[in-house]
KOLTIVEX-236986 format. One record per atom (N, C-alpha, C): residue number from 1; chain; atom name; x negated, z negated, y. Coordinates in Angstrom, 2 decimals. Atoms other than C-alpha are relative to their C-alpha. Layout:
BEGIN
<atom k="NUM" c="A" a="CA" east="X" up="Z" north="Y"/>
...
***
This chain:
BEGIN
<atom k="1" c="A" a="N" east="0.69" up="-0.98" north="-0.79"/>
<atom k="1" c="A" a="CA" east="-224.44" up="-306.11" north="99.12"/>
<atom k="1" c="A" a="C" east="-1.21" up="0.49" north="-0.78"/>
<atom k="2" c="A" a="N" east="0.93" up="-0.90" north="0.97"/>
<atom k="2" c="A" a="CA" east="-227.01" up="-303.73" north="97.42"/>
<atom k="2" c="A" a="C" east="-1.30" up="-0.15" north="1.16"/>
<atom k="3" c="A" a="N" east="0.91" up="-0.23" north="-0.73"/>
<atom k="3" c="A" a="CA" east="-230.34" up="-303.69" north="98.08"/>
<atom k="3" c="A" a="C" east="-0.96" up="1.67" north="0.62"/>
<atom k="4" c="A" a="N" east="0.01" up="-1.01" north="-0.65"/>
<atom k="4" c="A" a="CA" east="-231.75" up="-300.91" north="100.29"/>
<atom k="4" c="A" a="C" east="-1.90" up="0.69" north="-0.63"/>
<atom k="5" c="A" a="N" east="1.15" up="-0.34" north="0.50"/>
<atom k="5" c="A" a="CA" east="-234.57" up="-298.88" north="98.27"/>
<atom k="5" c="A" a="C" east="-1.22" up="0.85" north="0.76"/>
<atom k="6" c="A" a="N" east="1.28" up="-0.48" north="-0.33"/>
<atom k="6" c="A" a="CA" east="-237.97" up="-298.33" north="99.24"/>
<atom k="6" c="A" a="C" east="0.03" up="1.37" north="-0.18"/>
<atom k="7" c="A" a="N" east="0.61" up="-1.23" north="0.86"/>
<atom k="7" c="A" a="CA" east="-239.34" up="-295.11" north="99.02"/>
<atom k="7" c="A" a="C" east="-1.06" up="0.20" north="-0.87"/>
<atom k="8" c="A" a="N" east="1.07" up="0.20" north="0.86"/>
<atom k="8" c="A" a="CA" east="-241.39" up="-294.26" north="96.56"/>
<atom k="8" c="A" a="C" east="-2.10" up="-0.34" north="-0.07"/>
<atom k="9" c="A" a="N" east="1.53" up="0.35" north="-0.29"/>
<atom k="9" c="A" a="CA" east="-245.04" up="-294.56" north="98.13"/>
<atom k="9" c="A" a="C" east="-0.20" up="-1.54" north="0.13"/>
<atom k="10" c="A" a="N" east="0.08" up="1.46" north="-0.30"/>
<atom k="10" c="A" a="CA" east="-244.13" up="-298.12" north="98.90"/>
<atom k="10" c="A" a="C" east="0.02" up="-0.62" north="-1.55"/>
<atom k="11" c="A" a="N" east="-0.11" up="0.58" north="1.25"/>
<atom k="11" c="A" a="CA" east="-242.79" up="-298.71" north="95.30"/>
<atom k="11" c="A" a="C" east="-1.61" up="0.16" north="-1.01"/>
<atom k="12" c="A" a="N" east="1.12" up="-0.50" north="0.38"/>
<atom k="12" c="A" a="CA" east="-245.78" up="-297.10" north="93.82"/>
<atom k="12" c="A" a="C" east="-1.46" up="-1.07" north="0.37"/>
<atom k="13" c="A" a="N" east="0.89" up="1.17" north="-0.28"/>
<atom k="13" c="A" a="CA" east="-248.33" up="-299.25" north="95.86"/>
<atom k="13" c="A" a="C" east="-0.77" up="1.33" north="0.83"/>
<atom k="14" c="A" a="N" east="1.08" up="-0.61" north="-0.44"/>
<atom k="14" c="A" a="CA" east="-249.79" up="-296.20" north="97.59"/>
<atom k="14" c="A" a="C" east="0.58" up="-0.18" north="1.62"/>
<atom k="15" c="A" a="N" east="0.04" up="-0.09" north="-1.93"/>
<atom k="15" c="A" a="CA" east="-250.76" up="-296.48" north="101.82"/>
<atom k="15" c="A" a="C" east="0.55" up="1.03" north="-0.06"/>
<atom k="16" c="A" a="N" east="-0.42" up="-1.17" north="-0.35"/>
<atom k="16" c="A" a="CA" east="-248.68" up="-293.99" north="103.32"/>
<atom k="16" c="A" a="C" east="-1.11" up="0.80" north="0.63"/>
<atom k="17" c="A" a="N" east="0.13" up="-0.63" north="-0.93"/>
<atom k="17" c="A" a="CA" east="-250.19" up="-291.28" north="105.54"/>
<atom k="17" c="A" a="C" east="-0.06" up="-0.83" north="1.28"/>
<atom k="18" c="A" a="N" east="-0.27" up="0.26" north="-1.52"/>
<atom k="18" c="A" a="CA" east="-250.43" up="-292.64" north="109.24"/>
<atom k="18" c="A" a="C" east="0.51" up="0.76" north="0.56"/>
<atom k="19" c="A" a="N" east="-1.24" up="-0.91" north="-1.08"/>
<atom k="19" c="A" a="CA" east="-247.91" up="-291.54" north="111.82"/>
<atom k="19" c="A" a="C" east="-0.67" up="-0.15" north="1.60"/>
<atom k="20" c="A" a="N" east="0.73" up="0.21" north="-0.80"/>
<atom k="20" c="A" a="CA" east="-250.05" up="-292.30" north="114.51"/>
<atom k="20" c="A" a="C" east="-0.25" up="0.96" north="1.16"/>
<atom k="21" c="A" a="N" east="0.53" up="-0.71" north="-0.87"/>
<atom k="21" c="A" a="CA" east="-250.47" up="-289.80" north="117.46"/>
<atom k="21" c="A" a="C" east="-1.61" up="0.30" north="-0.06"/>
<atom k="22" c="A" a="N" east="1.34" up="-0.61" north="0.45"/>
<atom k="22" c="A" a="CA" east="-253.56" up="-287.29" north="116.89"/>
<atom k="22" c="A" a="C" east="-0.56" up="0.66" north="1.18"/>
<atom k="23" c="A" a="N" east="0.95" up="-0.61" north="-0.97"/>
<atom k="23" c="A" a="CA" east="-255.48" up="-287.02" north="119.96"/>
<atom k="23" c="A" a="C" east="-1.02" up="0.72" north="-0.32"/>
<atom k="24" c="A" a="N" east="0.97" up="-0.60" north="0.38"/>
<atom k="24" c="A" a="CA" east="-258.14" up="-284.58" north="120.18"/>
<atom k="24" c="A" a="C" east="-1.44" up="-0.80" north="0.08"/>
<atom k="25" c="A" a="N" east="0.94" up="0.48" north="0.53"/>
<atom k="25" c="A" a="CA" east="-261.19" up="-286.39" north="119.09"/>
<atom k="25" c="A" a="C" east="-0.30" up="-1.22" north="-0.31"/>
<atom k="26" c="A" a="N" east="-0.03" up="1.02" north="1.05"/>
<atom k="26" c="A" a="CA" east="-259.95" up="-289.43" north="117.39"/>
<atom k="26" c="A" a="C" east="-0.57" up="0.29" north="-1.18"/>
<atom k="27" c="A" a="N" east="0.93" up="0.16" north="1.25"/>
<atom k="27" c="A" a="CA" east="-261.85" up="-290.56" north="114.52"/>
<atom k="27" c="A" a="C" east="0.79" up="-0.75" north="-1.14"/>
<atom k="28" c="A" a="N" east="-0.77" up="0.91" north="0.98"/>
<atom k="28" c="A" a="CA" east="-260.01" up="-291.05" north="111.31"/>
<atom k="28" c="A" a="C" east="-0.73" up="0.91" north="-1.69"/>
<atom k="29" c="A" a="N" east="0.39" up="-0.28" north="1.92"/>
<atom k="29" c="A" a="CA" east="-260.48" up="-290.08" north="107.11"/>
<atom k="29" c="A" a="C" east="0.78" up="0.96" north="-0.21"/>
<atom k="30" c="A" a="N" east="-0.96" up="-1.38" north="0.20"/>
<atom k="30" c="A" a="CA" east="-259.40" up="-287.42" north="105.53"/>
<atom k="30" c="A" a="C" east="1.19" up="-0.17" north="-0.67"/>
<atom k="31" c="A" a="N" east="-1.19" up="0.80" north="0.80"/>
<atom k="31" c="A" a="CA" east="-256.68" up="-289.57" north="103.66"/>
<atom k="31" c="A" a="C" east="1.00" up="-0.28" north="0.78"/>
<atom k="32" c="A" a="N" east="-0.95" up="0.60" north="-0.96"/>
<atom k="32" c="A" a="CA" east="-254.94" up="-290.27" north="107.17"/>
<atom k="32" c="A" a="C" east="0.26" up="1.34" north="0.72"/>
<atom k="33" c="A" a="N" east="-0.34" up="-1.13" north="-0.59"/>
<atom k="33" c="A" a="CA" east="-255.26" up="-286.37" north="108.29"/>
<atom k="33" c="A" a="C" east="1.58" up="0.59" north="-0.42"/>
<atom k="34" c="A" a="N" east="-0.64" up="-0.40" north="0.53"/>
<atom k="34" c="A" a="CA" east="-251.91" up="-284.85" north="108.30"/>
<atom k="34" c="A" a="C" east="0.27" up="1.27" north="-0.19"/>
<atom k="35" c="A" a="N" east="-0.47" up="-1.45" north="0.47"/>
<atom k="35" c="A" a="CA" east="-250.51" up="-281.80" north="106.89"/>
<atom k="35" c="A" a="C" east="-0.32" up="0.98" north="1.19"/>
<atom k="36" c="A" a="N" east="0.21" up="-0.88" north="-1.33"/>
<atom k="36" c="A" a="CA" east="-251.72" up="-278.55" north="109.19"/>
<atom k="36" c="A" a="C" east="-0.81" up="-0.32" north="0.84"/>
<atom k="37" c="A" a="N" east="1.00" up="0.49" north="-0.61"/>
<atom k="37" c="A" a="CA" east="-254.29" up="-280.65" north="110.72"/>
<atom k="37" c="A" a="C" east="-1.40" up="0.57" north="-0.07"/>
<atom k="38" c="A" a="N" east="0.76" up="-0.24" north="0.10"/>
<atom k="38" c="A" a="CA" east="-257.18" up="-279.27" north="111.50"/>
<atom k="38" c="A" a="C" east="-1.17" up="-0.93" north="0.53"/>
<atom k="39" c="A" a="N" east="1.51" up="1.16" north="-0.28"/>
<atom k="39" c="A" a="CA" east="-260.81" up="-281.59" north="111.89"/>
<atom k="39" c="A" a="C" east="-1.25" up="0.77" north="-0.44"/>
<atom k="40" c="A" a="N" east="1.65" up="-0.10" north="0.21"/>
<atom k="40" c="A" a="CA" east="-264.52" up="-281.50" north="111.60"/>
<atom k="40" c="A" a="C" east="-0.88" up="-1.16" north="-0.54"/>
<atom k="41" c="A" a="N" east="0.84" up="1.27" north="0.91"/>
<atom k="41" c="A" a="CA" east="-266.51" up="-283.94" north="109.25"/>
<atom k="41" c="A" a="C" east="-1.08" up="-0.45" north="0.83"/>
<atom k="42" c="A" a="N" east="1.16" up="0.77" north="-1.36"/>
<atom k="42" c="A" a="CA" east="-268.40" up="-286.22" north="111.83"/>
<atom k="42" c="A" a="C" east="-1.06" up="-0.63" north="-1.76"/>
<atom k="43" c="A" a="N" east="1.22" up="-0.32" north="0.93"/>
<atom k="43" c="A" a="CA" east="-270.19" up="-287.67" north="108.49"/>
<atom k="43" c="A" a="C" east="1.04" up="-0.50" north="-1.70"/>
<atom k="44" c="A" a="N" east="-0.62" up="0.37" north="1.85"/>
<atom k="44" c="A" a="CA" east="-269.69" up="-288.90" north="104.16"/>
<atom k="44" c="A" a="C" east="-0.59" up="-1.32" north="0.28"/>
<atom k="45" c="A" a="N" east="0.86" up="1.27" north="0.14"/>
<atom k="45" c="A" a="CA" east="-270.39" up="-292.50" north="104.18"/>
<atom k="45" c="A" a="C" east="-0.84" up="0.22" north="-1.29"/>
<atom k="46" c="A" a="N" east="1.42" up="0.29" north="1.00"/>
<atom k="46" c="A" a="CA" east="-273.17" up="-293.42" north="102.11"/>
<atom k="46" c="A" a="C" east="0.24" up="-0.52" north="-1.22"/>
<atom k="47" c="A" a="N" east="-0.25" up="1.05" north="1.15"/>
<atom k="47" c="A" a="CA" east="-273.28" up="-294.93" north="98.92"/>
<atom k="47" c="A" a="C" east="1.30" up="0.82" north="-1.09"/>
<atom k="48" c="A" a="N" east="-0.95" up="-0.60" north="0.35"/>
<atom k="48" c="A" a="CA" east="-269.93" up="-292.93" north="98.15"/>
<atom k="48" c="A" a="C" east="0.41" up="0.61" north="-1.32"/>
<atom k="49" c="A" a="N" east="-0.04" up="-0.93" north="0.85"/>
<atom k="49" c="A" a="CA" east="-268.61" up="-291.76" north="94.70"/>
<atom k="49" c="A" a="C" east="-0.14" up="1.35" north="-0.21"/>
<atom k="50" c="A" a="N" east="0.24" up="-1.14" north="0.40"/>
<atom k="50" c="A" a="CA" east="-269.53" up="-288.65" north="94.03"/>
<atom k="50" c="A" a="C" east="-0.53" up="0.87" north="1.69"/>
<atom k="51" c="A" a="N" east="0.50" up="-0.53" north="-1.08"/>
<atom k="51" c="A" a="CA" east="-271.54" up="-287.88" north="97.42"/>
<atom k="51" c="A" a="C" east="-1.08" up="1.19" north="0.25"/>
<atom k="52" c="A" a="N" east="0.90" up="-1.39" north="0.36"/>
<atom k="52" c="A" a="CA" east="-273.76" up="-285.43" north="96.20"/>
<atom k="52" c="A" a="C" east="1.02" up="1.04" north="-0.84"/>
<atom k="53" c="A" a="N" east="-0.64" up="-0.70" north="0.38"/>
<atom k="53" c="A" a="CA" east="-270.75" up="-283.61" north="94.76"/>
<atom k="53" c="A" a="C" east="0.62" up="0.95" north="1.25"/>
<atom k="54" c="A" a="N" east="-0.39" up="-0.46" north="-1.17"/>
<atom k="54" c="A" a="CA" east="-269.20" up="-283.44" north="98.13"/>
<atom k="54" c="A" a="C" east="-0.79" up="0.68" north="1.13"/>
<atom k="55" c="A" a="N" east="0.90" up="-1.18" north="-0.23"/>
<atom k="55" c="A" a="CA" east="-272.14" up="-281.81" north="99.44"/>
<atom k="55" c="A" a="C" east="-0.38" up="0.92" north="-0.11"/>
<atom k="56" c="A" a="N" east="-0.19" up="-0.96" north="0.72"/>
<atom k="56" c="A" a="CA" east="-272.40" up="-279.43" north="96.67"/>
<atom k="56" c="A" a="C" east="1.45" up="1.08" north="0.06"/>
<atom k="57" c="A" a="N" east="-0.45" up="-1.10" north="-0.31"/>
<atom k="57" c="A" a="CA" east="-269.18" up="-278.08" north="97.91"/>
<atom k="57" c="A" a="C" east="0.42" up="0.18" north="0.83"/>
<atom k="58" c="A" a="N" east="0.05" up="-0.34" north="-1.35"/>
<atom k="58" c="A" a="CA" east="-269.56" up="-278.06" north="101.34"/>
<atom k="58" c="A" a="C" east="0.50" up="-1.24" north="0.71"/>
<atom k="59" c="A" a="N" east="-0.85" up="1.09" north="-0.62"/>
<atom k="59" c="A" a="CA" east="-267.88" up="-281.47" north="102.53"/>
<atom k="59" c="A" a="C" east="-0.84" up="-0.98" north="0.34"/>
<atom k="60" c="A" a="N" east="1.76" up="0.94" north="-0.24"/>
<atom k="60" c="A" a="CA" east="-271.06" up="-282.41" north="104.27"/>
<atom k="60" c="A" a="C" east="0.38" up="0.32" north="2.16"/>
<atom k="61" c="A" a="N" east="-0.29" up="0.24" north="-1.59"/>
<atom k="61" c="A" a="CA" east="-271.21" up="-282.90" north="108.45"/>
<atom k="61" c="A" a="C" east="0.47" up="1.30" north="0.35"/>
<atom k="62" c="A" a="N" east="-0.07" up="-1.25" north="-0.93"/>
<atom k="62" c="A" a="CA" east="-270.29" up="-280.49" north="111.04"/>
<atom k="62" c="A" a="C" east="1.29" up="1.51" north="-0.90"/>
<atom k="63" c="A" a="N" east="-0.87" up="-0.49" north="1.01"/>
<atom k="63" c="A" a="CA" east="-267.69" up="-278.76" north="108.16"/>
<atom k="63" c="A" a="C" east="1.38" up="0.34" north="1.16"/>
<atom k="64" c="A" a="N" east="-0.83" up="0.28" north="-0.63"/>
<atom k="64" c="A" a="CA" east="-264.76" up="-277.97" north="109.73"/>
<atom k="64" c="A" a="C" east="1.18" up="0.46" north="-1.31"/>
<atom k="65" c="A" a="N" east="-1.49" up="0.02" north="1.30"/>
<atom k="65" c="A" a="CA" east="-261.34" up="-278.12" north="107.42"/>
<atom k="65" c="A" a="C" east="1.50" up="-0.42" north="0.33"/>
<atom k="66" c="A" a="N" east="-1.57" up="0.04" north="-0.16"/>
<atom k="66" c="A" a="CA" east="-257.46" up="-277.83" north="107.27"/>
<atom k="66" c="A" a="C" east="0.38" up="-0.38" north="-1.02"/>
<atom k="67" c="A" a="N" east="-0.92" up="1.20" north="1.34"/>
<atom k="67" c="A" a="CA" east="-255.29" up="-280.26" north="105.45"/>
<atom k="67" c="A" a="C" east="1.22" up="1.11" north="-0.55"/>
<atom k="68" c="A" a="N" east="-0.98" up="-1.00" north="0.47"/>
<atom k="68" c="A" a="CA" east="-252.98" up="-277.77" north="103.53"/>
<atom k="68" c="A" a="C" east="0.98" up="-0.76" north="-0.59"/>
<atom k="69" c="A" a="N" east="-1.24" up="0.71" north="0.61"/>
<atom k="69" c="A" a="CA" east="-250.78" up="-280.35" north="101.38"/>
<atom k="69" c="A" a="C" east="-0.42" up="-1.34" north="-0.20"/>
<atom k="70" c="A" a="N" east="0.10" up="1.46" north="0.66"/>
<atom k="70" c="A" a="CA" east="-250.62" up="-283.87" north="100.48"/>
<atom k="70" c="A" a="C" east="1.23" up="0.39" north="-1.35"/>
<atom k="71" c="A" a="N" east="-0.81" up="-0.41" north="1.09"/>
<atom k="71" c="A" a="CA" east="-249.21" up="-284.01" north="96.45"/>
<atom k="71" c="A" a="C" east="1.43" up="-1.49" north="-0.01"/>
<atom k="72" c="A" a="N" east="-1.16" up="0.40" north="-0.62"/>
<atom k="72" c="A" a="CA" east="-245.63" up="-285.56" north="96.38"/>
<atom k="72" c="A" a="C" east="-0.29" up="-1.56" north="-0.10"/>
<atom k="73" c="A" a="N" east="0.66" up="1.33" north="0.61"/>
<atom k="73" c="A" a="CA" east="-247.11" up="-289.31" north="94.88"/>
<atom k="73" c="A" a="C" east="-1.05" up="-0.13" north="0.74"/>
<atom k="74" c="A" a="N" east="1.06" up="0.79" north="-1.04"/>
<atom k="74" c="A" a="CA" east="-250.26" up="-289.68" north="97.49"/>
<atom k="74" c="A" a="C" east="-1.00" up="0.27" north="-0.79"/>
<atom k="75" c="A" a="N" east="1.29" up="0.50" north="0.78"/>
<atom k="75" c="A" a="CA" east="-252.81" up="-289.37" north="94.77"/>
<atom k="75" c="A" a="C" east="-1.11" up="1.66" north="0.27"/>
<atom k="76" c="A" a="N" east="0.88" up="-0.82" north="-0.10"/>
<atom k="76" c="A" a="CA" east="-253.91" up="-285.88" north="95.48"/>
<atom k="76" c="A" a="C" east="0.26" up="0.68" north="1.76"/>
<atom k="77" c="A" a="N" east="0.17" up="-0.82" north="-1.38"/>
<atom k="77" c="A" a="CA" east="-254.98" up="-283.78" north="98.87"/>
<atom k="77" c="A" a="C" east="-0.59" up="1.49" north="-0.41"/>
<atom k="78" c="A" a="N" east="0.41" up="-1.57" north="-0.17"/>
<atom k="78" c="A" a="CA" east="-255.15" up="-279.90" north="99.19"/>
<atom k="78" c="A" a="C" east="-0.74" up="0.17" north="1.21"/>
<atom k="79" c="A" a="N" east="0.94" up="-0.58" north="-1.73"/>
<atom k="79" c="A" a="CA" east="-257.70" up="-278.93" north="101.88"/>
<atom k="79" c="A" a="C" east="-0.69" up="1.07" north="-0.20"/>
<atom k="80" c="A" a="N" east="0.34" up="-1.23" north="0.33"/>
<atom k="80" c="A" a="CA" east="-259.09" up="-275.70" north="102.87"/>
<atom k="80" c="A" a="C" east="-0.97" up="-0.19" north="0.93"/>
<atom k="81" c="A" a="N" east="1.29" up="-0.21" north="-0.47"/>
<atom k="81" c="A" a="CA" east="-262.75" up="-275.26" north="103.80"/>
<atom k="81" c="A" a="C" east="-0.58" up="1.08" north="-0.62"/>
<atom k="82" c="A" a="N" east="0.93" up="-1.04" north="0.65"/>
<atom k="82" c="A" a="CA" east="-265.35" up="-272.36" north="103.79"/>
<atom k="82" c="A" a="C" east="0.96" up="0.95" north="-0.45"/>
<atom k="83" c="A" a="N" east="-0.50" up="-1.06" north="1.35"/>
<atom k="83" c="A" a="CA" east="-262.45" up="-270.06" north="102.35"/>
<atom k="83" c="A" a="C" east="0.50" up="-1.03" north="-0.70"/>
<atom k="84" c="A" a="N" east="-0.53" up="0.14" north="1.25"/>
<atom k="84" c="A" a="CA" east="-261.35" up="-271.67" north="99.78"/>
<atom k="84" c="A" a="C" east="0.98" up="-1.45" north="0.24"/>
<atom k="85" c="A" a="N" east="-1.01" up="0.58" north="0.05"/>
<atom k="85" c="A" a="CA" east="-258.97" up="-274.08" north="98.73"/>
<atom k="85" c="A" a="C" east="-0.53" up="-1.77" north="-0.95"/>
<atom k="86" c="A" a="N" east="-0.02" up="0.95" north="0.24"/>
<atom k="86" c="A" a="CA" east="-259.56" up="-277.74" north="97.22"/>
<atom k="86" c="A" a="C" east="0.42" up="-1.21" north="-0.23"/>
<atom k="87" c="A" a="N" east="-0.72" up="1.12" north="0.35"/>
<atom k="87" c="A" a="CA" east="-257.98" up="-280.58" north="95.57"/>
<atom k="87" c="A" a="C" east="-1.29" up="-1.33" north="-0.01"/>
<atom k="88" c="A" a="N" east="0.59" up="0.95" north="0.46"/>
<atom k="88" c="A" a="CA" east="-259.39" up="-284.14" north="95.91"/>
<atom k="88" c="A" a="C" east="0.51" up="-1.31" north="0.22"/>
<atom k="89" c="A" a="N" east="-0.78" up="1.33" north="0.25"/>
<atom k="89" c="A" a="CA" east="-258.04" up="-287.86" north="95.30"/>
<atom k="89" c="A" a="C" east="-0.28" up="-0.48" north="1.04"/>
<atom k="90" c="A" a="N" east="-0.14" up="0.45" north="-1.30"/>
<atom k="90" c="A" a="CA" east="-257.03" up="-289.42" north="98.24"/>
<atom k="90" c="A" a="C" east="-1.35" up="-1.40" north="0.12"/>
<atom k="91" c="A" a="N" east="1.12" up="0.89" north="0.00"/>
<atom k="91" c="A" a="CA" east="-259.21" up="-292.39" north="97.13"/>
<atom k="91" c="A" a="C" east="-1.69" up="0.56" north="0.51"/>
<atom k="92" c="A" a="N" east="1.42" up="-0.77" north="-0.45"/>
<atom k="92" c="A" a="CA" east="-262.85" up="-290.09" north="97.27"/>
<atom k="92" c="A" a="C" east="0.50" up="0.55" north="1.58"/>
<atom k="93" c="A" a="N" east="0.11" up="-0.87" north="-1.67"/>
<atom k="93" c="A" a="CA" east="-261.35" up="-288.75" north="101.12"/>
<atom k="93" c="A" a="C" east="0.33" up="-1.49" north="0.56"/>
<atom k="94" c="A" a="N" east="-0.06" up="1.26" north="-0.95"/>
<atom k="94" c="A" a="CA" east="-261.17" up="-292.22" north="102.70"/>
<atom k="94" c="A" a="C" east="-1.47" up="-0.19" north="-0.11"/>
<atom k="95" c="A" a="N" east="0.96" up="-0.01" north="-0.20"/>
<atom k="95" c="A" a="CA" east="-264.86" up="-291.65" north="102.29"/>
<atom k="95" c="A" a="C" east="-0.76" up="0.75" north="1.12"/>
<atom k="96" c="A" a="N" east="0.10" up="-1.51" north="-1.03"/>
<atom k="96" c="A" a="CA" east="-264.71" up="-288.85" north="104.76"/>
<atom k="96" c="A" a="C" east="0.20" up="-0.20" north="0.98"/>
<atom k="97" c="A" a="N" east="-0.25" up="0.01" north="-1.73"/>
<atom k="97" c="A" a="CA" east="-265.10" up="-289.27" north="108.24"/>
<atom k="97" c="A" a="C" east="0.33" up="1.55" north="0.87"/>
<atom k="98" c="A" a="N" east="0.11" up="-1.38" north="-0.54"/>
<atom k="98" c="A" a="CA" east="-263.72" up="-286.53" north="110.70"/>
<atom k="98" c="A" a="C" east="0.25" up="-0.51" north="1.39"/>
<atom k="99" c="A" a="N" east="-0.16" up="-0.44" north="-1.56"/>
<atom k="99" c="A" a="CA" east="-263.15" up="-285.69" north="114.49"/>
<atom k="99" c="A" a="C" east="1.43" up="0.77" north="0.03"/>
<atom k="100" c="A" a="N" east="-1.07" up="-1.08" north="-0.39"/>
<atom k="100" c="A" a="CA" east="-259.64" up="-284.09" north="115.37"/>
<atom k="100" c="A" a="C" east="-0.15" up="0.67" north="1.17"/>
<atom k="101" c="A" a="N" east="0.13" up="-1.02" north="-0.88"/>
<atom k="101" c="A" a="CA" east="-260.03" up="-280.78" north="116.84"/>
<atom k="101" c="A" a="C" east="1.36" up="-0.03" north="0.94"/>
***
């Protein structure tokens, strides 16, 4: 009997996404938002890699932003704030607190 293969996020070692039911004003990261989701940045924890970056381009409280893609491997996130469009490593958005609208 053959064994029955993982998919690749598992093989890889990366957390999936959560499947979780998205009430309106659960509190989760921007690493667990899914695709088409829209939220509002309740805050950036502190201390955070590059937290004065994420300020510098807008990913500071009260923000509001749409998850446009997750990349096919987990390692990158498309999100759209202010206009524009943005890539950032799923690792730096588990720094990100939001609110679901």
């Amino acid at each position: 009997m053959s064994k029955k293969r993982l998919p690749c996020s598992r093989e890889c070692g990366v957390v999936p996404v959560s499947h979780r039911p998205s009430g309106v004003g659960e509190k989760l990261t921007l690493a667990e938002l899914p695709v088409g989701a829209a939220a509002t940045i309740i805050k950036v924890v502190p201390n955070s890699r590059g937290g004065r970056k994420f300020a510098d381009v807008g990913l500071v409280a009260g923000t509001e932003l749409l998850m446009e893609a997750h990349a096919p491997f987990g390692g990158l996130l498309r999100v759209k704030l202010l206009g524009t469009s943005m890539a950032l490593h799923r690792n730096d958005a588990v720094n990100i607190i939001l609110e679901n609208k």
